[in-house]
C-alpha positions in Angstrom: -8.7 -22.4 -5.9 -8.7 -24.3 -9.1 -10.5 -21.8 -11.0 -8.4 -18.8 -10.0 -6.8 -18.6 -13.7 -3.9 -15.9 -13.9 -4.5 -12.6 -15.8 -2.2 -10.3 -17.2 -1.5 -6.6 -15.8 -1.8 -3.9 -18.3 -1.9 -0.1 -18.6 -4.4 1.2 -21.0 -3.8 4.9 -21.5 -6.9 6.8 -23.3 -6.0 10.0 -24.5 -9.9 11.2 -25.2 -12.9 9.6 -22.6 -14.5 7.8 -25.4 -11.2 5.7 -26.4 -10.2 6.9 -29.0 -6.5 6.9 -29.1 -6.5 4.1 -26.8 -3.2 2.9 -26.1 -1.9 -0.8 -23.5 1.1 -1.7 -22.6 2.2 -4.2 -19.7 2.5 -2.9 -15.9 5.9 -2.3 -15.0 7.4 -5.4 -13.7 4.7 -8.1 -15.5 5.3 -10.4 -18.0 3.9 -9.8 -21.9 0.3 -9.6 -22.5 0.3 -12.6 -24.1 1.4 -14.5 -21.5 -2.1 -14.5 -20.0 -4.1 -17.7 -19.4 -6.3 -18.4 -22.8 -9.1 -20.6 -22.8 -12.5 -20.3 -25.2 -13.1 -17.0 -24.5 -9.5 -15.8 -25.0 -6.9 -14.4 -22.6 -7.5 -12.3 -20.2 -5.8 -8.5 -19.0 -6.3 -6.7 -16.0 -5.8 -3.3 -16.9 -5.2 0.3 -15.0 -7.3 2.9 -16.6 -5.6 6.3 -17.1 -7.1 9.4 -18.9 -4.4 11.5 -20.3 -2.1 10.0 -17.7 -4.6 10.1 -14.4 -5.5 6.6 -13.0 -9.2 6.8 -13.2 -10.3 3.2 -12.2 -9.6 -0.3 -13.4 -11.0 -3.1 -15.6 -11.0 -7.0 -16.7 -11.1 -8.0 -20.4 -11.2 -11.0 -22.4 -9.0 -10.8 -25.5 -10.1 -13.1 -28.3 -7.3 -13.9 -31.2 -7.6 -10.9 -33.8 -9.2 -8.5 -31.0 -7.1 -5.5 -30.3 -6.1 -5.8 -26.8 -6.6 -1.6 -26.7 -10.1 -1.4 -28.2 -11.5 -4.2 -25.9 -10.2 -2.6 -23.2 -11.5 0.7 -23.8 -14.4 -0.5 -24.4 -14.8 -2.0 -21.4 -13.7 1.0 -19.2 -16.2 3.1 -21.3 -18.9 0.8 -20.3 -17.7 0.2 -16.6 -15.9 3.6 -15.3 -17.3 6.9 -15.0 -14.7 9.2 -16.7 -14.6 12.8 -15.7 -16.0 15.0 -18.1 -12.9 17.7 -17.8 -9.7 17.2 -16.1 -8.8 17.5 -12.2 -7.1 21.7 -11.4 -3.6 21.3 -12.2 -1.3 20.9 -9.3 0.1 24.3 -8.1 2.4 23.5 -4.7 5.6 23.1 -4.8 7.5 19.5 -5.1 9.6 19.8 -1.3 13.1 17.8 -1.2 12.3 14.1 -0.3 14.3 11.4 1.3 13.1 7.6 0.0 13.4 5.2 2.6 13.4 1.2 1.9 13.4 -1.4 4.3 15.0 -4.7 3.6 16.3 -7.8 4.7 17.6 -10.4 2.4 16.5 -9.6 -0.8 19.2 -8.2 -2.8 17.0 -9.2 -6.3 13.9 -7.4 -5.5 15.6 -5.0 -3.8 17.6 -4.0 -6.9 13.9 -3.9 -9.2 12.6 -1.3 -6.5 16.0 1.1 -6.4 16.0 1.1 -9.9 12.4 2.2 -10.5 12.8 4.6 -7.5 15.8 6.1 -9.3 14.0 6.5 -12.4 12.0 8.9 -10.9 10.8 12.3 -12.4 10.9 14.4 -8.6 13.4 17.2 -9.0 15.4 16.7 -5.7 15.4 13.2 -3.7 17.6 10.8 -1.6 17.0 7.1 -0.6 18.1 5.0 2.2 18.1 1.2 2.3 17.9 0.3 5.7 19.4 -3.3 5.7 17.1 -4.9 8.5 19.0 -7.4 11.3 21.0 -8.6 8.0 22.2 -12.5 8.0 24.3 -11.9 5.5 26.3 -9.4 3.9 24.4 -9.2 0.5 22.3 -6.1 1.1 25.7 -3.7 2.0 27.5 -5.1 -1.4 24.3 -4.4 -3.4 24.1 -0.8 -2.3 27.9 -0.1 -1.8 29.1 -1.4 -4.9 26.3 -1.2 -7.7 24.3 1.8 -6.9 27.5 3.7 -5.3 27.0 7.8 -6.3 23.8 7.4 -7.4 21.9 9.1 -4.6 21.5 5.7 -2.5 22.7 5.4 1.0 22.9 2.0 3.1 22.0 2.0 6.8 22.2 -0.8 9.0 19.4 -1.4 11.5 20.2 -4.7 13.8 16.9 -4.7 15.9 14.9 -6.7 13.8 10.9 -5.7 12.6 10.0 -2.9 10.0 9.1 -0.1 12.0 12.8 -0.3 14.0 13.9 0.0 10.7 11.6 2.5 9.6 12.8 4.3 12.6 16.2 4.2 11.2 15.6 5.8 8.4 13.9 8.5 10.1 16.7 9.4 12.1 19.0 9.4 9.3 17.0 11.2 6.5 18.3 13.9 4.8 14.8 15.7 4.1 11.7 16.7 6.1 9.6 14.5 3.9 9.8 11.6 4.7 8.7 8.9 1.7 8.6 4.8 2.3 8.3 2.0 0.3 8.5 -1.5 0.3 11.6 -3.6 -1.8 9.0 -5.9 -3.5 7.1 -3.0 -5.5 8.0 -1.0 -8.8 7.3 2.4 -8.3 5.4 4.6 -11.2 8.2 6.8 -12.3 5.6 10.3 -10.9 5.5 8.7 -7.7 7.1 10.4 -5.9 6.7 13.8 -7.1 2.4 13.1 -6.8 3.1 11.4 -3.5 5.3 14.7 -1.9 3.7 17.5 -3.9 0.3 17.8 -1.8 2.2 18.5 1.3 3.7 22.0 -1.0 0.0 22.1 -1.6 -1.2 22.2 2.5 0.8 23.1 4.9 -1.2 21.1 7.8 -0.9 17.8 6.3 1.2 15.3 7.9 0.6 12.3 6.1 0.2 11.3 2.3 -0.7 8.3 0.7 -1.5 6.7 -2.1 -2.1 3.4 -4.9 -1.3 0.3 -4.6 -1.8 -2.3 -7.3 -0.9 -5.8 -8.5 2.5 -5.9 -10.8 1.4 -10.0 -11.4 -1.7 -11.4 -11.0 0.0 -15.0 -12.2 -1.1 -17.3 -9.1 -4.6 -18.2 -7.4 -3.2 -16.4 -4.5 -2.6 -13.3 -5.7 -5.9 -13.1 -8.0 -7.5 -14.0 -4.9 -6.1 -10.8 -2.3 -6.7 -8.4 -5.3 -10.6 -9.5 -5.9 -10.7 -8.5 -2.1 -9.3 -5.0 -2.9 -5.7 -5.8 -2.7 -4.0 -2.9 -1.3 -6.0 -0.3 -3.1 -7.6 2.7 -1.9 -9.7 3.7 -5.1 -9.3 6.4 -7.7 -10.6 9.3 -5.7 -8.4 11.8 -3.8 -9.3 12.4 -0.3 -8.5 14.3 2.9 -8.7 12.6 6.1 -8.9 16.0 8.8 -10.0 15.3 12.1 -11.4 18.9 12.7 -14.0 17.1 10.0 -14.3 13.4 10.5 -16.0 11.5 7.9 -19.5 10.6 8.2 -19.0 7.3 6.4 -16.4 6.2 8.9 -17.9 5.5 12.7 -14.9 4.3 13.6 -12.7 7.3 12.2 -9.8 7.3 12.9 -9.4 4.2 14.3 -10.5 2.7 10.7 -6.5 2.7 10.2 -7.1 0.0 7.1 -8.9 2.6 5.2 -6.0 5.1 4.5 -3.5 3.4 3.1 -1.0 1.2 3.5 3.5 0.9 4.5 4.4 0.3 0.9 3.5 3.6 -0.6 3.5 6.3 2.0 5.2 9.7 3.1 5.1 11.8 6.1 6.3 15.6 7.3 9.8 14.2 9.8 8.7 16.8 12.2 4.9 16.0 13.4 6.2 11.9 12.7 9.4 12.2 15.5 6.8 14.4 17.9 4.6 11.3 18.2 7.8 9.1 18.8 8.2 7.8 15.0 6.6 4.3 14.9 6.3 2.0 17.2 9.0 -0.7 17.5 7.1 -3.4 19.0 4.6 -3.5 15.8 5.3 -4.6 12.7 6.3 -7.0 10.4 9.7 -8.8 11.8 7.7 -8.6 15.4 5.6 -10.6 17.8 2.9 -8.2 16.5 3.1 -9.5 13.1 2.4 -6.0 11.6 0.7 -2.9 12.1 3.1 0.1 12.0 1.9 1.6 9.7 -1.9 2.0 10.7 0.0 3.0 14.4 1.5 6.0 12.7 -1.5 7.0 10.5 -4.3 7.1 13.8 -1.4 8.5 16.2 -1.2 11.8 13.8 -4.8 12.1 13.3 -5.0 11.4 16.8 -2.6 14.5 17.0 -5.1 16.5 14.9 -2.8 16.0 11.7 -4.8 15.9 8.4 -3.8 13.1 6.1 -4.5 12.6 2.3 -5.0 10.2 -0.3 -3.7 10.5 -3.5 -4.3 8.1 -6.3 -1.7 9.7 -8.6 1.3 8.3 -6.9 1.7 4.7 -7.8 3.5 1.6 -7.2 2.8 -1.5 -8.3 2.9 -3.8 -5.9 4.7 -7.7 -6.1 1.7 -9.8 -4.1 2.8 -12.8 -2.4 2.8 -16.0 -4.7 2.1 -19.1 -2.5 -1.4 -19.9 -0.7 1.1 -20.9 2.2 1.6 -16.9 2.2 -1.8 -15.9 1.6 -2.4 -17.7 4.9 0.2 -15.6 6.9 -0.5 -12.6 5.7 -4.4 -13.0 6.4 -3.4 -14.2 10.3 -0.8 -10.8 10.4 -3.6 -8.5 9.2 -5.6 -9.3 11.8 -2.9 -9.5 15.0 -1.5 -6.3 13.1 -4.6 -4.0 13.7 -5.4 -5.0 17.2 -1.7 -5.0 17.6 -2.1 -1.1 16.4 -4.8 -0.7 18.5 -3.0 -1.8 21.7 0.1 0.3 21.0 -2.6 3.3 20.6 -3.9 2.7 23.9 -0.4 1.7 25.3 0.7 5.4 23.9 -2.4 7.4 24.8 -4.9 6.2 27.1 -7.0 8.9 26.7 -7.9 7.3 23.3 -10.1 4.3 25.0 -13.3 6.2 25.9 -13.7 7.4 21.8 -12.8 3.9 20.5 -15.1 2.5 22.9 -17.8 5.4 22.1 -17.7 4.6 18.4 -17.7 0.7 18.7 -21.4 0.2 19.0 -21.7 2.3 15.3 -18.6 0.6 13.9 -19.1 -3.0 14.9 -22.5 -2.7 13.0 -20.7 -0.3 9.8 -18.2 -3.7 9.6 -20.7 -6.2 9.5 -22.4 -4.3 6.7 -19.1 -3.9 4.9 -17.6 -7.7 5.3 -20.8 -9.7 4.5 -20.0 -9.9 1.2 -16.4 -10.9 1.9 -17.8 -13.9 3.8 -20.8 -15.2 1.1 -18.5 -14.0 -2.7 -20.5 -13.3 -5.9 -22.0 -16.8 -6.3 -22.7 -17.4 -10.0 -20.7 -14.6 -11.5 -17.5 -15.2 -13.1 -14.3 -14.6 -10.9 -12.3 -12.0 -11.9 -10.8 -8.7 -10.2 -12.4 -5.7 -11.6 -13.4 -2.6 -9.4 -11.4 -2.9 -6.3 -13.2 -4.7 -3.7 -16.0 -6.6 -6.0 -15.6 -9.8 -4.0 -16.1 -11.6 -7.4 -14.4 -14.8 -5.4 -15.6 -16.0 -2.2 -13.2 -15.5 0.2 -12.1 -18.7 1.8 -13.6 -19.5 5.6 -10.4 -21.0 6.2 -8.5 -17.6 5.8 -11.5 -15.4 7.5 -10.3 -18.3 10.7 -6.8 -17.1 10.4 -7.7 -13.5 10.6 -10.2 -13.5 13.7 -7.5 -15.6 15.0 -4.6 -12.9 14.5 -7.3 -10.5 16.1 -7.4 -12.6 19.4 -3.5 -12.7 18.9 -2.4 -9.0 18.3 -2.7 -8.0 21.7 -0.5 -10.4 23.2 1.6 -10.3 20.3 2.2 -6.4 21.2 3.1 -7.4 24.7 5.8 -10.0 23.5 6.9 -7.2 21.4 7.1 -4.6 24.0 8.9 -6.9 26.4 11.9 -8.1 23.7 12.7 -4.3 22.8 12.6 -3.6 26.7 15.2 -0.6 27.2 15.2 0.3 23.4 15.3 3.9 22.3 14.3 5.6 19.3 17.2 6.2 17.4 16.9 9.9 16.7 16.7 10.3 21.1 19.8 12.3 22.3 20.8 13.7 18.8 
């Protein structure tokens, strides 16, 4: 992982689609531009393209002394990102009352960055909950109670540990009847919200929103590493997930949970989410299951018939784990995570098994296709995360292990799960 050099994170703003006007700045969160690694070539910036303030894509650049950090960049998304020719229809649903809900446990610091992007926020009308997760100590309460007292935040406590119990809680105790989450470790683009919330003003049927993810550092082999994978992104195209019209480039839809989005930067309609029982307690992070809540909630309302959109206007940039000892877990939770998700699926509606076992033949073969790449890299190109999912490094063998592992795993890990919340209720039950 020796060659895995850091890169800065930038935002290039271009006002006009040929560059001129160009603007870059750092990503909320990231250290100065010229704090990225230099060698002959110069230093180089990972940048998030906007036109007139839309993310349109990404790029890498290399920065030589003298260059303008702005021109190289633009010049690189010219050559490297198809720019619309005239701007997206301008959003006409309302913004609906929101309630923010952030899941900690221990992390007064990071918790602190993320409440004070979220209250920078441009949404009209909005709470936030921090639900203080099976707390050792009695950090979390101080932090919320004390420095962000009247400022719209509320503290909840949650003693069960693993996220989706204290996603759960937040549900019950939200204010609104949409429903946003985050993560503490992200800084959240100050339209967030208001892109994330505004589409369900926009259609009525949608019960689920999501939308971009992307790297606040990119300062350690690990984290350049998950990001040339994809990271957590979903690309720079909006889309609409409806069931009445599954995708024809998804065999698996919608059991392809991966592919909508992910628990740091979602938002749901409280009514259809509480009719399918919230999320499941015995998934998640915090859990045997290692993870999977969110992808649980996402198939269970499609399941329901609920359409769910992507947005990539509603941002938050994302802190990626530093250490390679993390990179490890967190490749091992992905995979016990989905079949984790997939078991509580079953577990939770059984008539689900003859579709996921109709569209395995299709699928199976659709993720070979997809993943080969994953398994070989880009030999002979230089390593560095452009587009989203380039695989310009070769992803170690050692973590594809850990994940086919934590696929074995997930099921088991569900049980465990299942049997240590034995008796547990949702917390909105008998309101």
């Amino acid at each position: 992982m020796g060659r895995l050099a850091g890169l800065a994170v930038a935002e290039l703003e271009l006002d006009a689609a040929d560059g001129t006007g160009a603007r870059v700045w750092p990503a909320p969160g990231g250290p100065p531009l010229d704090t990225a690694a230099r060698d002959g070539a110069g230093r180089r910036i990972f940048a998030l393209v906007r036109l007139r303030g839309r993310p349109v894509g990404t790029v890498v650049g290399r920065v030589r002394a003298g260059d303008d950090p702005a021109s190289v960049l633009a010049k690189q998304a010219a050559d490297e990102i198809v720019v619309p020719e005239a701007p997206e229809r301008p959003p006409t649903g309302e913004v609906p009352r929101a309630t923010v809900v952030v899941a900690t446990r221990e992390r007064p610091a990071q918790l602190a960055r993320a409440l004070d992007s979220l209250l920078a926020q441009d949404h009209p009308d909005f709470e936030i909950v921090v639900v203080d997760n099976a707390p050792a100590t009695g950090a979390t309460r101080e932090l919320v109670t004390s420095a962000y007292a009247g400022r719209g935040v509320r503290y909840a406590l949650e003693p069960v540990p693993g996220l989706a119990a204290a996603h759960n809680r937040g549900v019950a105790v939200a204010g609104a009847d949409v429903l946003a989450f985050t993560d503490d470790d992200v800084i959240a683009d100050p339209h967030w919200l208001t892109a994330l919330t505004r589409p369900f003003g926009e259609d009525l049927r949608l019960a689920c929103v999501t939308g971009l993810i992307l790297p606040a550092r990119l300062t350690t082999p690990a984290q350049v590493l998950l990001e040339s994978h994809g990271g957590f992104a979903k690309g720079f195209s909006a889309r609409c997930y409806d069931p009445a019209h599954p995708p024809a480039d998804e065999p698996l839809f919608p059991f392809t949970a991966g592919r909508f989005g992910s628990g740091a930067n979602m938002a749901f309609r409280a009514g259809p989410l509480r009719s399918v029982g919230g999320f499941d307690p015995a998934t998640g992070t915090g859990t045997p299951a290692k993870g999977g809540d969110d992808l649980y909630a996402f198939v269970r309302l499609l399941a329901e018939g609920h359409p769910l959109y992507y947005t990539p206007d509603a941002i938050v940039w994302h802190h990626h784990r530093e250490r390679w000892e993390d990179l490890c877990g967190q490749a091992y939770g992905y995979g016990a995570g989905l079949t984790a998700c997939l078991t509580a699926l079953l577990v939770s509606r059984p008539a689900l098994l003859p579709p996921l076992l109709a569209r395995l033949p299709r699928g199976l073969a659709h993720a070979r296709t997809m993943t080969a790449p994953r398994a070989t890299g880009a030999a002979g190109r230089p390593g560095v995360p452009g587009e989203h999912g380039a695989y310009t490094y070769p992803w170690p063998r050692h973590l594809s292990r850990l994940e086919r592992r934590g696929l074995l795993y997930g099921p088991l890990g569900y049980v465990r799960a299942r049997l240590a919340l034995r008796g547990a209720a949702r917390p909105w039950e008998g309101r």
